[in-house]
PANU-711266 format. One record per residue (C-alpha): residue in one letter; x, y, z. Coordinates in nm, 3 decimals, always signed. Layout:
residues N
{A,{X,Y,Z}},
...
This chain:
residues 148
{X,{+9.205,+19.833,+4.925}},
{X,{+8.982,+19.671,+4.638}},
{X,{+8.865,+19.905,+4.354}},
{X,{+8.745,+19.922,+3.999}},
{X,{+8.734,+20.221,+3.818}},
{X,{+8.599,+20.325,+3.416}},
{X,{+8.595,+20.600,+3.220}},
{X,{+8.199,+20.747,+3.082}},
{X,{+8.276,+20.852,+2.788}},
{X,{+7.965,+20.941,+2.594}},
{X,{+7.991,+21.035,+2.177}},
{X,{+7.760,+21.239,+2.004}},
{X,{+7.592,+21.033,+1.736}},
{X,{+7.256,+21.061,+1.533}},
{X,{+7.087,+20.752,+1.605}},
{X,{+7.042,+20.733,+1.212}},
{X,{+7.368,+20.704,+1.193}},
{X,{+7.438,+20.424,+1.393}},
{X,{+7.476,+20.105,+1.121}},
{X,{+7.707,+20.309,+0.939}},
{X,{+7.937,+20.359,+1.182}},
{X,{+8.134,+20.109,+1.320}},
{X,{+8.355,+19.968,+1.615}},
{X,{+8.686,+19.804,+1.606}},
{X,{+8.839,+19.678,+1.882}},
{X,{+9.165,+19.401,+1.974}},
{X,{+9.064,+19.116,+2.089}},
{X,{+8.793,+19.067,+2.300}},
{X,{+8.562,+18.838,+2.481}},
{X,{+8.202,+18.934,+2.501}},
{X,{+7.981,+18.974,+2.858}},
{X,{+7.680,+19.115,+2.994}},
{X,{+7.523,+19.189,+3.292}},
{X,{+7.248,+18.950,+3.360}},
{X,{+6.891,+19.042,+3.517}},
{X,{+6.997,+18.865,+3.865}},
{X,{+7.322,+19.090,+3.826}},
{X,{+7.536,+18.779,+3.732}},
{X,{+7.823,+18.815,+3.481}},
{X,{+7.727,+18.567,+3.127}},
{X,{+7.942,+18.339,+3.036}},
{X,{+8.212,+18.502,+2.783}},
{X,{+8.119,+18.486,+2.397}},
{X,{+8.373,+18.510,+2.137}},
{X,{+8.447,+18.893,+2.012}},
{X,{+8.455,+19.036,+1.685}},
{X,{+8.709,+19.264,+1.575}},
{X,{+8.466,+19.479,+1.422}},
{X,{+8.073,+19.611,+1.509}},
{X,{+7.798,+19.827,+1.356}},
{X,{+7.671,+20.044,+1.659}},
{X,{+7.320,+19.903,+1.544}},
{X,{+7.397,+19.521,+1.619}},
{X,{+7.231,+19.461,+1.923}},
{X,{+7.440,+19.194,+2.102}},
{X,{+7.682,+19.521,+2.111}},
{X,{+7.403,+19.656,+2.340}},
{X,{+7.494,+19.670,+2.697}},
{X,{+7.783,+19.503,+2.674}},
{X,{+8.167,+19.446,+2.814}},
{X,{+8.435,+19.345,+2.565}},
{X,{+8.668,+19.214,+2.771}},
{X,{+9.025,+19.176,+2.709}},
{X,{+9.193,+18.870,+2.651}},
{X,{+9.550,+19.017,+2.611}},
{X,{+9.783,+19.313,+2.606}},
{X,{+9.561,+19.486,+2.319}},
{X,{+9.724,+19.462,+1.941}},
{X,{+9.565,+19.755,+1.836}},
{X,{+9.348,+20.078,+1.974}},
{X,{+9.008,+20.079,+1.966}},
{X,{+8.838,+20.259,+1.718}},
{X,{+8.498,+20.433,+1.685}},
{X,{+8.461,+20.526,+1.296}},
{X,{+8.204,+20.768,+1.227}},
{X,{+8.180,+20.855,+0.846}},
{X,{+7.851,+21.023,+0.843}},
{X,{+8.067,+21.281,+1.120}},
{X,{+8.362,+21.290,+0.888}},
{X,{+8.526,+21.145,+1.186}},
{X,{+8.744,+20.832,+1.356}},
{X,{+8.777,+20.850,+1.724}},
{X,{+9.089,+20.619,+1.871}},
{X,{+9.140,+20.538,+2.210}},
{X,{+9.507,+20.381,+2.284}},
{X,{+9.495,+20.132,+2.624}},
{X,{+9.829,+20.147,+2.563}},
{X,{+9.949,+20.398,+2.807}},
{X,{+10.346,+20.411,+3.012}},
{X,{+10.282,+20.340,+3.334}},
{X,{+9.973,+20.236,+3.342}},
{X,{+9.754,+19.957,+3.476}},
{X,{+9.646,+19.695,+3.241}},
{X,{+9.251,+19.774,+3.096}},
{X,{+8.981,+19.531,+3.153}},
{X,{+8.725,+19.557,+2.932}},
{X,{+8.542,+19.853,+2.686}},
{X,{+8.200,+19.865,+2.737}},
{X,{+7.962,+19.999,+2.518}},
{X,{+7.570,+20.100,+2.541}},
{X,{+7.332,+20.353,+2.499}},
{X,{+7.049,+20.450,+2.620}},
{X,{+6.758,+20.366,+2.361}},
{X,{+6.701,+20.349,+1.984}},
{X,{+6.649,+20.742,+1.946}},
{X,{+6.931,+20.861,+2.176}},
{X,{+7.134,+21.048,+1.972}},
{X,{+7.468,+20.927,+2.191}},
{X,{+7.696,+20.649,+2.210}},
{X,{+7.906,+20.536,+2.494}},
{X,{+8.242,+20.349,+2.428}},
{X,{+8.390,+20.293,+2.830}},
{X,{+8.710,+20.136,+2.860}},
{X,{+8.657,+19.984,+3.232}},
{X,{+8.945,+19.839,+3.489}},
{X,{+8.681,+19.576,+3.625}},
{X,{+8.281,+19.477,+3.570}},
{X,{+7.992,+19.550,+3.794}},
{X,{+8.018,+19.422,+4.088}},
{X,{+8.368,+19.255,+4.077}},
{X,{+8.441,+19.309,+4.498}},
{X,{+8.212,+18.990,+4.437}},
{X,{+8.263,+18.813,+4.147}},
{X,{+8.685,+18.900,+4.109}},
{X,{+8.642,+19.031,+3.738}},
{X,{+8.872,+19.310,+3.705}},
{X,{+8.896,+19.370,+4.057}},
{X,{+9.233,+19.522,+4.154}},
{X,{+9.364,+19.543,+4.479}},
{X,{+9.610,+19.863,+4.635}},
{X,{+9.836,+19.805,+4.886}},
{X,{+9.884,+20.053,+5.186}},
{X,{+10.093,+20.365,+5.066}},
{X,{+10.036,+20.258,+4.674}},
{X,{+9.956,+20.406,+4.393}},
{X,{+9.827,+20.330,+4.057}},
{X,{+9.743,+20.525,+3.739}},
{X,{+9.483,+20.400,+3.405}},
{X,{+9.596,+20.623,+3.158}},
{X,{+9.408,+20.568,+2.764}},
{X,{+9.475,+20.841,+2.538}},
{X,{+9.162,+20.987,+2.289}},
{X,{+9.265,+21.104,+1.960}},
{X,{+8.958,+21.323,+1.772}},
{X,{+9.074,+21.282,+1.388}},
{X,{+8.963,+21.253,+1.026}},
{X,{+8.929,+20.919,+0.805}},
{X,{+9.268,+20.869,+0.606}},
C-alpha cells in the first residue's frame, strides 16, 4: 500500500513576533508547491530562518540526510524554545518539515515534519510503500522548554 503521512502541528505566536523568532533546522533542501501543483526544483537550505522571511512561506525543507541536529523553533518574546527530535528508535526516516501560516495577522505558526509532499502517489517524493501484514511507526518527540 502507498502512503504519506505528517504531523499539523500549529504554535501559538503573535504575528509581531514573528522576525524575532527564529527556525533552525539540519540540513535541508528547499520546495514548494507550485500553482499547477508541481513540486519546484530544490533550493539550497539554511540552517537558520526568521518566521518573517517569506521564501519560509509555504514551504517543505526537505531532508537531505539522517538529520545532525533537531529542529528548533526559538521563541524569545514567549520565553520559550520548542525542539522536535526526528530522531526517534524505530522509526521511519522523516521527509521533510514544512512550515506556513495562514496570513500576515494570524497569530499561529505551523512547523510539520512530513513523511512525503503533496501529491507524492504521483510524483514519488516521500512516498513510502507497506507491504501486506507490515507495519511502520514515525515517531518525533516535542520538547516545550526555556532558552539556556
Amino acid at each position: 500500500m502507498p502512503y504519506y503521512a505528517g504531523h499539523h502541528f500549529y504554535f501559538t505566536l503573535p504575528h509581531t513576533q514573528r522576525a524575532e523568532t527564529s527556525l533552525e533546522l539540519p540540513p535541508t533542501e528547499r520546495r514548494f508547491q507550485q500553482a499547477d501543483g508541481s513540486i519546484s526544483a530544490a533550493e539550497p537550505g539554511e540552517p537558520r530562518y526568521t518566521l518573517d522571511e517569506a521564501r519560509i512561506h509555504d514551504r517543505f525543507h526537505c531532508l537531505t540526510g539522517v538529520p545532525d541536529r533537531p529542529v528548533k523553533l526559538l521563541a524569545p518574546g514567549l520565553d520559550r524554545v520548542i525542539t522536535i527530535d526526528l530522531q526517534r528508535p524505530n522509526s521511519v526516516a522523516w521527509y521533510c518539515v514544512t512550515t506556513w501560516t495562514e496570513a500576515p495577522e494570524s497569530d499561529f505558526y505551523c512547523v510539520e515534519p512530513w513523511l512525503g509532499l503533496p501529491d507524492a502517489i504521483h510524483n514519488g517524493m516521500g512516498l513510502r510503500w507497506l507491504d501486506p501484514g507490515k507495519t511502520e511507526a514515525a515517531a518525533l518527540r516535542i520538547h516545550v522548554g526555556k532558552p539556556g
